[in-house]
C-alpha positions in Angstrom: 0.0 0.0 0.0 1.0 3.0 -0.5 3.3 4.9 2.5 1.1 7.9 4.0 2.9 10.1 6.2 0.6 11.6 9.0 2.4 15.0 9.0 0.8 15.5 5.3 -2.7 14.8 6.0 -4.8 18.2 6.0 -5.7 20.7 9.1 -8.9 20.2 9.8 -10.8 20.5 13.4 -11.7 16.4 13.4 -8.4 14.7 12.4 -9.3 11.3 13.1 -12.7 11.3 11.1 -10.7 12.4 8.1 -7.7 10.2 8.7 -10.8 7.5 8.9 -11.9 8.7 5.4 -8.0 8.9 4.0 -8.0 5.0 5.0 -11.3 4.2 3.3 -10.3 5.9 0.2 -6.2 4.6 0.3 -4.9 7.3 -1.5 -1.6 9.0 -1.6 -1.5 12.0 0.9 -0.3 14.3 -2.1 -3.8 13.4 -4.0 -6.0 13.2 -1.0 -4.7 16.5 0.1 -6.3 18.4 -3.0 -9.5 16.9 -2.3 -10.1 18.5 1.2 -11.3 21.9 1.6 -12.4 24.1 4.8 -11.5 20.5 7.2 -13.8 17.8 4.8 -13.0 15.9 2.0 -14.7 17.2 -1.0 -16.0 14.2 -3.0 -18.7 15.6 -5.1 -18.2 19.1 -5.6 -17.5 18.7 -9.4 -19.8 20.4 -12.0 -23.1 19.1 -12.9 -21.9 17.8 -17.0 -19.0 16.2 -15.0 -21.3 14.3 -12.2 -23.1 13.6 -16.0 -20.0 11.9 -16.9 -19.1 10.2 -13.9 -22.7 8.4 -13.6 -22.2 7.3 -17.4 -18.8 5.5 -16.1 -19.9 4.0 -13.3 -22.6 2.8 -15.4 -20.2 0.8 -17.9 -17.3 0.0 -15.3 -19.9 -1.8 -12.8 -22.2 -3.4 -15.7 -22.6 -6.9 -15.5 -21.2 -9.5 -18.2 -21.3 -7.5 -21.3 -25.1 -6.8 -20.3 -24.3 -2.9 -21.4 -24.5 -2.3 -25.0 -21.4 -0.7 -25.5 -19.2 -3.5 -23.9 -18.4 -5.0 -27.7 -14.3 -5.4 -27.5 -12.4 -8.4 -27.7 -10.8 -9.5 -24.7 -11.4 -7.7 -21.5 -15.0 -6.4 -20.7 -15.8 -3.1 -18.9 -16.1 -4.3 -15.6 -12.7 -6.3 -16.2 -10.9 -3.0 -16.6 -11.5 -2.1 -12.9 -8.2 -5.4 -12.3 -6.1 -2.8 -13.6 -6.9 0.0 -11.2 -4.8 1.4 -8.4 -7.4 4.0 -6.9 -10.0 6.5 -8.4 -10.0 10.4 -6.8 -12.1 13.3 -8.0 -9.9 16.1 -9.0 -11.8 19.8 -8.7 -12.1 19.4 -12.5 -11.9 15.9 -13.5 -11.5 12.4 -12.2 -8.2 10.8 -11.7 -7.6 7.1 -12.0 -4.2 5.8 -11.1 -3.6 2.4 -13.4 -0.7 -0.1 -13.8 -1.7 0.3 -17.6 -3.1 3.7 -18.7 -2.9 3.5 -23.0 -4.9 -0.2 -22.4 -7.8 1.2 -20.2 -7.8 4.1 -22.9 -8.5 2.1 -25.9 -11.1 0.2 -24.4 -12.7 3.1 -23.5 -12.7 4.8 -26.8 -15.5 4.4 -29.3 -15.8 2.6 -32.5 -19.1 2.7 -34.5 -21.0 0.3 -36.6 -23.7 2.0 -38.7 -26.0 -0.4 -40.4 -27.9 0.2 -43.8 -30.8 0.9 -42.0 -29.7 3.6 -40.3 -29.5 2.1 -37.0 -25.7 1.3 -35.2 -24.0 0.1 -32.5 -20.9 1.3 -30.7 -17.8 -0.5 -28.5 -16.7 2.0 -26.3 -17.6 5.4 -25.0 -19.5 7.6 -27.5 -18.5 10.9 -27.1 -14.8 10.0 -26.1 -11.8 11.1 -26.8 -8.1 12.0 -26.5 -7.5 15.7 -25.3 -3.7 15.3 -24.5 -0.9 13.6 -23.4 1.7 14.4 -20.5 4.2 12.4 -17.9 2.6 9.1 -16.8 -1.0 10.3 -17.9 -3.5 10.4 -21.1 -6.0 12.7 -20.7 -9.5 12.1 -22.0 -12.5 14.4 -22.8 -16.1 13.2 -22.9 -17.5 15.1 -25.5 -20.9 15.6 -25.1 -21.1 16.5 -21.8 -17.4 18.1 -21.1 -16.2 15.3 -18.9 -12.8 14.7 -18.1 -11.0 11.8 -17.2 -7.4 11.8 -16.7 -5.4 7.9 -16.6 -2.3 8.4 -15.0 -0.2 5.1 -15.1 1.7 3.6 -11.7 5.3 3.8 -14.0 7.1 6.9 -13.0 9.2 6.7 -15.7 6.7 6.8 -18.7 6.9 10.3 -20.9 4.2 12.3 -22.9 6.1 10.4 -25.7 5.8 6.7 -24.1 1.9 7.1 -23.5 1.4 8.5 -27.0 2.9 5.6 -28.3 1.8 3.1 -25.8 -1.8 3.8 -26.9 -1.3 4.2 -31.0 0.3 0.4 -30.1 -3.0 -0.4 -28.3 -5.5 0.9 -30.9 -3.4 -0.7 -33.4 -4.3 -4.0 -31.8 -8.1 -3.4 -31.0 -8.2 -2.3 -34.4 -8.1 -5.5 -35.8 -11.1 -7.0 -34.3 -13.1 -3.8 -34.7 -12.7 -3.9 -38.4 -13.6 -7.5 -38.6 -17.0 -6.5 -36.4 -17.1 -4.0 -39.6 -16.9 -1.0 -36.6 -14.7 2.4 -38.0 -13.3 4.6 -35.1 -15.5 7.3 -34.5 -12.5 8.7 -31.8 -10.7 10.3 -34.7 -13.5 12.6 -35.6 -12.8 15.8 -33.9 -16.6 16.0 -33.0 -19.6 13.4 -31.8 -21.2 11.4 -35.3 -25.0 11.7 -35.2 -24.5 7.6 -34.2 -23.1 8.9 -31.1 -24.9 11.5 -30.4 -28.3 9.4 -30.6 -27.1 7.6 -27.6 -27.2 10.7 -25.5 -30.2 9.1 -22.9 -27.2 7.3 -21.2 -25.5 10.2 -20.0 -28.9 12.6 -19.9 -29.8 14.0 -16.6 -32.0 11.8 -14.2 -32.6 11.4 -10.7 -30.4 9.3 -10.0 -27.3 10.7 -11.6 -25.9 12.5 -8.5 -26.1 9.6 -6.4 -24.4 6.9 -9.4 -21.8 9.8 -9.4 -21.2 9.5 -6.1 -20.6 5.8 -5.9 -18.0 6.5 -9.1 -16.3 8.6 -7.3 -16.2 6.0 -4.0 -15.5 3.1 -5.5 -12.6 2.4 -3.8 -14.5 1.4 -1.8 -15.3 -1.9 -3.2 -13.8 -2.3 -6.5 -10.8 -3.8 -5.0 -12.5 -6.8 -4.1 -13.5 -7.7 -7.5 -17.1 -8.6 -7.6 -18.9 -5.6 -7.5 -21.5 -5.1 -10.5 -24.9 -3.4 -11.4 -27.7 -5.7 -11.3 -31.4 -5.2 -12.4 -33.2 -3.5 -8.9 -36.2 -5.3 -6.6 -38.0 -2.4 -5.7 -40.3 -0.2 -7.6 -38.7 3.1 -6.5 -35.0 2.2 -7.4 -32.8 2.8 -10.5 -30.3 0.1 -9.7 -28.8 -2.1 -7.5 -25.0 -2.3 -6.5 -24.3 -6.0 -6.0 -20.8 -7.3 -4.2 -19.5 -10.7 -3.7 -17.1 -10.3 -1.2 -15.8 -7.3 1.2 -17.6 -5.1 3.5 -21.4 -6.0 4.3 -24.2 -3.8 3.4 -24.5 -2.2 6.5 -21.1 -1.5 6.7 -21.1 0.4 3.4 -24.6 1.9 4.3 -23.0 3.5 7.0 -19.7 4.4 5.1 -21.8 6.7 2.8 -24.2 8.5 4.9 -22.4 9.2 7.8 -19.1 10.0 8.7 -15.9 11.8 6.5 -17.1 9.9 3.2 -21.0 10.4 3.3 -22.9 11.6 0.6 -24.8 15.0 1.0 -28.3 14.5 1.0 -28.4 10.5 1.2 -30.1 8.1 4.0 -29.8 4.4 4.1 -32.6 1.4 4.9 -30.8 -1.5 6.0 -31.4 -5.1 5.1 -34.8 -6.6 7.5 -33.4 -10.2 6.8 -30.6 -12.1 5.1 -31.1 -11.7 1.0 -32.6 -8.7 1.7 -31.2 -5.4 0.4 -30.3 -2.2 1.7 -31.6 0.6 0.5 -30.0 4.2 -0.4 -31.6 7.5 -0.7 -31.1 10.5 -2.1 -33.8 13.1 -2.6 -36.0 11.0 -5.3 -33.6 8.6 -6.1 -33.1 5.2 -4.6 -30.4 2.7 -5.6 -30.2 -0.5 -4.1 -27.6 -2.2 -2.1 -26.5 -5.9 -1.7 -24.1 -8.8 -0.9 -24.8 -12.4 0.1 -22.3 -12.7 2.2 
C-alpha cells in the first residue's frame, strides 16, 4: 500500500474522522490533500456535466457480463478493466484514475461505431470519447458531449508524454483489428460526436439518480478492490439500480460508510437489510439505488 505520512494529511478540526476517510479511500496523501477543503474531504463538488460523466462510467465499469450495450471489445469487458486500477479520486475538475496500464484502459474506452444500412448502429466503447492530451505518466481524455474529463495516470514513474502517445497508438493498433472485422470504424478520430453517437445521448442525460451513481463512481474504492462488485437489475419499484458485491464489506457497513461519517454523501439516507437476502436501500432526494451482498 501506499506509504502515507501523518504529518501531510490536511488541518482540519476532526483529524481522526478524516484520517478514517483517508484509509477508506487509500490514496496518496499528495492526492488526497487536493481533495479537502475548509476541514472535509470534498467528493462531489464537481460540476453538474462532470457528475453527467461520472454516472455514465460507473454505469459501464460496474455493468454486469457484457449486459451494457457498449461492452463489444475483444478480450477484456468493462467491468474487467477495474483489475487494472490502483485507486480512483475526483480532481476539482476531473477524475483521476491511477492504473498499472493507462494506454490499455484508454483504448477500451474509446469508441468505435458500426452504422448499419438501416440507419440504425452500435458502438464499442464510450461515444463521445476522446483524446484531449498527453503528458508524464497520464493520457487525458474528454467526454465530449457533456465536457467530462477523465485523466489515466499510469503507476510507471518513468513513462513520458512520448511513451503514452505511443503506448496507446500500439494499443488501438491492436483493438483495431477486431473492430474492423465487427465492420466498426473509429468514431474517436473525428474531432466531433457522429450523429450515431450523439443518438445515444439518454445514457449520460440527466436523471434522478445521476448524482447519487456519481457519487458511488467517485467512491468506488470502496469496493472495486474486491472484485465482484457489478450493477444488477433493482427489486424495488422506486429504485434505479442495484449495487451488488461478492465479497468485502457488508451492506450495513457500506450503508453506514456513505451516509455518515468523513465519506458520506450530501443529501443520502440508508434502509438497512430486515433479513438475510434482503437489500439495503439508499436514498437520495427521489432517487433510490439498491444495495447488496450475500455474504
Amino acid at each position: 500500500m501506499q506509504q502515507r505520512s501523518e504529518a501531510n494529511m490536511p488541518h482540519t478540526r476532526d483529524k481522526a474522522s478524516i484520517r478514517t476517510g483517508w484509509e477508506a479511500l487509500g490514496l496518496p496523501s499528495s492526492v488526497f490533500r487536493r481533495m479537502c477543503h475548509q476541514g472535509e474531504i470534498a467528493l462531489d463538488n464537481s460540476s453538474p456535466s462532470q457528475q453527467r460523466f461520472q454516472a455514465l462510467l460507473f454505469d459501464c465499469l460496474c455493468s454486469s457480463g457484457r449486459e451494457h450495450p457498449w461492452d463489444r471489445m475483444t478480450g477484456r469487458s468493462f467491468r474487467d478493466l477495474l483489475c487494472y486500477f490502483s485507486w480512483v479520486a475526483p480532481q476539482p475538475d476531473r477524475l483521476l484514475i491511477r492504473t498499472n496500464t493507462a494506454d490499455r484502459i484508454a483504448s477500451y474506452l474509446l469508441p468505435y461505431t458500426r452504422v448499419f444500412s438501416d440507419g440504425s448502429h452500435e458502438h464499442s466503447g464510450i461515444p463521445g470519447m476522446r483524446v484531449e492530451n498527453f503528458s508524464a505518466r497520464t493520457i487525458h481524455l474528454r467526454h465530449l458531449p457533456t465536457g467530462g474529463a477523465l485523466d489515466l495516470q499510469d503507476r510507471t514513474r518513468s513513462r513520458d508524454s512520448r511513451d503514452m502517445r505511443e503506448g496507446l497508438r500500439w494499443e488501438l493498433h491492436v483493438r483495431a483489428k477486431s473492430e474492423s472485422e465487427d465492420r466498426r470504424s473509429p468514431a474517436h478520430l473525428q474531432p466531433e460526436p457522429s450523429l450515431a453517437e450523439a443518438a445515444a445521448r439518454k445514457h449520460w442525460s440527466h436523471e434522478t439518480s445521476t448524482f447519487l451513481r456519481s457519487a458511488l463512481m467517485v467512491r468506488s474504492n470502496l469496493w472495486f478492490r474486491e472484485q465482484g462488485a457489478f450493477l444488477g437489475r433493482p427489486r424495488r419499484s422506486n429504485a434505479s439500480h442495484c449495487l451488488r458485491w461478492c465479497h468485502g464489506p457488508s451492506c450495513e457497513e457500506v450503508g453506514r460508510l456513505l451516509t455518515a461519517g468523513p465519506l458520506r454523501i450530501p443529501g443520502a439516507s440508508f434502509v438497512p437489510p430486515t433479513h438475510d437476502g434482503d437489500v439495503g436501500i439508499l436514498f437520495r432526494e427521489s432517487a433510490a439505488l439498491e444495495l447488496y451482498t450475500p455474504g
